[in-house]
DSSP file (Angstrom, degrees, kcal/mol; ACC not computed):
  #  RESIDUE AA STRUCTURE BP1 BP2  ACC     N-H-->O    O-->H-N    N-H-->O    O-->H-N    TCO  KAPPA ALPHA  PHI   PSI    X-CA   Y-CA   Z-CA
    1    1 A X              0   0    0      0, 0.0     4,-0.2     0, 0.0     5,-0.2   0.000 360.0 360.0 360.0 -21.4    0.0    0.0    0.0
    2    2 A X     >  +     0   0    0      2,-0.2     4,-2.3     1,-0.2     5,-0.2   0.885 360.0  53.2 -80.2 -43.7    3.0    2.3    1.0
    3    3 A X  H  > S+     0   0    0      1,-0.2     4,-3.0     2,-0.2    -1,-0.2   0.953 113.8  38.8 -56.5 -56.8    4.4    1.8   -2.6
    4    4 A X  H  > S+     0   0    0      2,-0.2     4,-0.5     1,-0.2    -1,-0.2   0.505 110.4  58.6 -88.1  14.4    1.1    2.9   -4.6
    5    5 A X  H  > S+     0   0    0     -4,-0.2     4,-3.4     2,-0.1     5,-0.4   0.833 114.7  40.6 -81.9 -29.8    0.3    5.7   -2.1
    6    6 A X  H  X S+     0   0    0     -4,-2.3     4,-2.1     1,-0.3    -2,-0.2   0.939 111.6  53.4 -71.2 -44.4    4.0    7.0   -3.2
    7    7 A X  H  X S+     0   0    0     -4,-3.0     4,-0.5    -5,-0.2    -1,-0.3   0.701 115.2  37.6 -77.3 -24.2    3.7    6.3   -6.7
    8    8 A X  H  < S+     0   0    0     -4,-0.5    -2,-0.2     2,-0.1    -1,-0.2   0.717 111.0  59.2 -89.3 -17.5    0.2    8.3   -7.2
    9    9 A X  H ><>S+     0   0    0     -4,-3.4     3,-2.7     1,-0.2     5,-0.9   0.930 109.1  51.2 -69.2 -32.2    1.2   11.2   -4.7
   10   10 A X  H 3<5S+     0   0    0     -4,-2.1    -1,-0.2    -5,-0.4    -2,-0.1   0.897 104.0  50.4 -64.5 -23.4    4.0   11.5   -7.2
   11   11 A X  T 3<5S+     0   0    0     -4,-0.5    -1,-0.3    -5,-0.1     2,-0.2   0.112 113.9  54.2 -87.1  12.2    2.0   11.6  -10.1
   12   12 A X  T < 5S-     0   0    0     -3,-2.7     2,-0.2     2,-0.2     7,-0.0  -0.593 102.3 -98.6-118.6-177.6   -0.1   14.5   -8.4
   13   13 A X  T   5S+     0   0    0     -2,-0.2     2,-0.3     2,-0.0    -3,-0.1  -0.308  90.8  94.1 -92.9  36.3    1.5   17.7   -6.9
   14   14 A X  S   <S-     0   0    0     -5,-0.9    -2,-0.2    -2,-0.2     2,-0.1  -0.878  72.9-123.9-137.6 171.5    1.5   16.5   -3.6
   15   15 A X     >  -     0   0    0     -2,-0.3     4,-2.4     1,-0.1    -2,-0.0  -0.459  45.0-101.2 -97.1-172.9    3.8   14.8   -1.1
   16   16 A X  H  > S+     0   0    0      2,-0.2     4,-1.6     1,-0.2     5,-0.5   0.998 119.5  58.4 -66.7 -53.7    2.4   11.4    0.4
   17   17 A X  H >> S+     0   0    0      1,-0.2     4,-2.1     2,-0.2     3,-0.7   0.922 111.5  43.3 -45.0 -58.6    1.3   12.8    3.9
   18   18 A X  H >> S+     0   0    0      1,-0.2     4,-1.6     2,-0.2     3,-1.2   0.990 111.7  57.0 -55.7 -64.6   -1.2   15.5    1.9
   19   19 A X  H 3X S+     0   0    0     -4,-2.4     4,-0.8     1,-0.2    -1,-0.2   0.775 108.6  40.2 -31.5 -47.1   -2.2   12.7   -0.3
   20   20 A X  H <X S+     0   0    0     -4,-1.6     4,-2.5    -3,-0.7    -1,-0.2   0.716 114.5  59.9 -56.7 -32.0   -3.4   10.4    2.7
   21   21 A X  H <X S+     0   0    0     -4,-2.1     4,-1.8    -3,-1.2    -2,-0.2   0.971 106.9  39.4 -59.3 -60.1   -4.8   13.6    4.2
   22   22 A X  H  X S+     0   0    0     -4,-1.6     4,-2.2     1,-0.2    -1,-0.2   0.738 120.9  47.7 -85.7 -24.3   -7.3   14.5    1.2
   23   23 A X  H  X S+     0   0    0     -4,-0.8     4,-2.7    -5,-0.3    -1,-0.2   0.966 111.9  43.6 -90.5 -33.8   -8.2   10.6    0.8
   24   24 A X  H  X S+     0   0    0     -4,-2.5     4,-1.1     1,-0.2    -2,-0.2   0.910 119.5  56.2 -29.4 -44.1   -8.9    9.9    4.8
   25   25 A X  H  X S+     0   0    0     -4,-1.8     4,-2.6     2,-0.2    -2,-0.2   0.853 113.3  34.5 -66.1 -53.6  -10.8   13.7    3.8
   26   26 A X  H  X S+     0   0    0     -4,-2.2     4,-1.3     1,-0.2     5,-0.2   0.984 116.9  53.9 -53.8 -56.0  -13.1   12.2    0.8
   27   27 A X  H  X S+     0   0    0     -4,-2.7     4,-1.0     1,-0.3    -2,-0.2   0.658 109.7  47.1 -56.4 -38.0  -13.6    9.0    2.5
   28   28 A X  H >X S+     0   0    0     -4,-1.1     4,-1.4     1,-0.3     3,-1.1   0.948 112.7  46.9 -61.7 -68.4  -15.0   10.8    6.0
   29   29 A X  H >X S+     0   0    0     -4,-2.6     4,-1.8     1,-0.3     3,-0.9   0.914 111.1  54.0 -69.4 -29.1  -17.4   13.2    4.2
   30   30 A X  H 3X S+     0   0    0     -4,-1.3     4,-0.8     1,-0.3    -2,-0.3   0.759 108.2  52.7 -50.3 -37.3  -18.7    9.7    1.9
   31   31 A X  H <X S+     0   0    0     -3,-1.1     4,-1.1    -4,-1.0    -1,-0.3   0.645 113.8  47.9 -96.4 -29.8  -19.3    8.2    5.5
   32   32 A X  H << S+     0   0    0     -4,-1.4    -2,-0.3    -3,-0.9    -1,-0.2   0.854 106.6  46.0 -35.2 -80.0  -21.2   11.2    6.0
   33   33 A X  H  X S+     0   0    0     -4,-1.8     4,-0.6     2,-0.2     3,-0.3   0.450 111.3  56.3 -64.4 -36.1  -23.4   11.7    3.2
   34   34 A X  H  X S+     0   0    0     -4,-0.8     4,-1.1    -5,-0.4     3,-0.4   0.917 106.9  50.7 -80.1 -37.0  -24.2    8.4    3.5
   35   35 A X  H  X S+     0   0    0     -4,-1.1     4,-0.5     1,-0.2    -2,-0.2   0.447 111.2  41.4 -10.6 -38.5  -25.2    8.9    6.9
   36   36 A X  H  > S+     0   0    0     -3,-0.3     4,-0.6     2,-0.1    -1,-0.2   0.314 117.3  53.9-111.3   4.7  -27.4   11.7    6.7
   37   37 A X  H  X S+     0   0    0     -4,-0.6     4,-0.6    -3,-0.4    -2,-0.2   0.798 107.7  54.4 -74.9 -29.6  -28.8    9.7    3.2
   38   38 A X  H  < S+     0   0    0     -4,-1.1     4,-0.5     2,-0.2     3,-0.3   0.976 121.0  25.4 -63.7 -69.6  -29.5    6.5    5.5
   39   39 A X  H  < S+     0   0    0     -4,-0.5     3,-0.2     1,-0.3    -2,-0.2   0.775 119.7  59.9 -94.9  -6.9  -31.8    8.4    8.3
   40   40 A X  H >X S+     0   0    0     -4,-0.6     3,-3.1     1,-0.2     4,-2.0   0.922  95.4  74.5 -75.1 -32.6  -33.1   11.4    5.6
   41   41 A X  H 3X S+     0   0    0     -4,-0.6     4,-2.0     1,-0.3    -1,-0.2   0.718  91.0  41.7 -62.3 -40.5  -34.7    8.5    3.2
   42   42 A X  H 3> S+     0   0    0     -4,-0.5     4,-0.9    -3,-0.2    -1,-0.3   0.499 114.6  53.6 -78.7   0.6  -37.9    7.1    4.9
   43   43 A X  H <> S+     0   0    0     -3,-3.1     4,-0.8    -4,-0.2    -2,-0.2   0.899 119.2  38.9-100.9 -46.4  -38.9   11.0    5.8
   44   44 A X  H  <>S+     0   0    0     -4,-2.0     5,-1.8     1,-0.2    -2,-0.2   0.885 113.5  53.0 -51.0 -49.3  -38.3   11.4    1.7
   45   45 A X  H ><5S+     0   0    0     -4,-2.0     3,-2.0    -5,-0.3    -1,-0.2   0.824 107.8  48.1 -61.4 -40.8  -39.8    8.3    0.9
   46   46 A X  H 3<5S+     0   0    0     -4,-0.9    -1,-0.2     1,-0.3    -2,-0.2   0.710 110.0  60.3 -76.0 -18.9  -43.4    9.2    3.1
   47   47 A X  T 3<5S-     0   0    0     -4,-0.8    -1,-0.3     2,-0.1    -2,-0.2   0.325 120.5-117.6 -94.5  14.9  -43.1   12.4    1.2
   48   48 A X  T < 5 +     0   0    0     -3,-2.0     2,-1.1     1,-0.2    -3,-0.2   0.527  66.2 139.5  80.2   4.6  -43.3   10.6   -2.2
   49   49 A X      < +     0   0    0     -5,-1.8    -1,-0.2     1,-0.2    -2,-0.1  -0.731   4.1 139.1 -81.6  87.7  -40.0   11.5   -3.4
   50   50 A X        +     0   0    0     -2,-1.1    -1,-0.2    -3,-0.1     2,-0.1   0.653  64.6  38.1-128.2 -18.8  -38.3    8.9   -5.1
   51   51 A X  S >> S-     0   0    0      1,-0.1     4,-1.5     0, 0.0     3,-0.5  -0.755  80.7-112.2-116.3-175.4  -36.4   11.0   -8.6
   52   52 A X  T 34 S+     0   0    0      1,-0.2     4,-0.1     2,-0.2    -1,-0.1   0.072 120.7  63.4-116.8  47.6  -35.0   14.1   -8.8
   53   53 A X  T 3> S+     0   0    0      2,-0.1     4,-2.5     3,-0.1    -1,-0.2   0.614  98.7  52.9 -75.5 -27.9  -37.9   14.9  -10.9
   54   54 A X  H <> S+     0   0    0     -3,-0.5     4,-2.6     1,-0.2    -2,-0.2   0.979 113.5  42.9 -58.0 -67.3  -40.0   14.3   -7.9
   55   55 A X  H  X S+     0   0    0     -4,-1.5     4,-1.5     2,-0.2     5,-0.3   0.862 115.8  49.9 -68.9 -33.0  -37.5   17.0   -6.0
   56   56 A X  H  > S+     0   0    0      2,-0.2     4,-3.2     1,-0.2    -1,-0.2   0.996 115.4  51.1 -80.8 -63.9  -37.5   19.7   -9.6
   57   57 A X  H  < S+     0   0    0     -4,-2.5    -2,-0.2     1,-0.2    -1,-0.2   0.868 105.8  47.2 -23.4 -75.6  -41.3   19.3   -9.3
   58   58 A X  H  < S+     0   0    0     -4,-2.6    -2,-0.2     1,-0.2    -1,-0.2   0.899 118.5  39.7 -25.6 -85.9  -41.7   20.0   -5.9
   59   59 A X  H  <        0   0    0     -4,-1.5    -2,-0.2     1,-0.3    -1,-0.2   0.833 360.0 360.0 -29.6 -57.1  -39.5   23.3   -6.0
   60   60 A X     <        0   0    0     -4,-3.2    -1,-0.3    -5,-0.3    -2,-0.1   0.575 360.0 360.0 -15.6 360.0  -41.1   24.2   -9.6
């Protein structure tokens, strides 16, 4: 793992540490967003919302 974190931070403009940083960074908010997608979804769901034509509608 050590090898391809070093070999794609080089092929970016960053050193390894920053590299680890920004993917620990994505991974976190993904863990997130799926978190607040998880408990938002049955409150969407009772509200009939299932595309996001359903959501353009609404707003419309």
């Amino acid at each position: 793992m050590l090898r391809a974190i070093s070999r794609v931070a080089k092929a970016q403009p960053v050193g390894e540490s920053e590299f680890v940083r920004r993917a620990v960074q994505k991974q976190l908010w993904a863990d997130a967003f799926e978190e607040t997608r998880r408990r938002l979804a049955p409150m969407i769901r009772a509200k009939r919302i299932y595309t996001d034509e359903d959501v353009f509608t609404m707003v419309s």
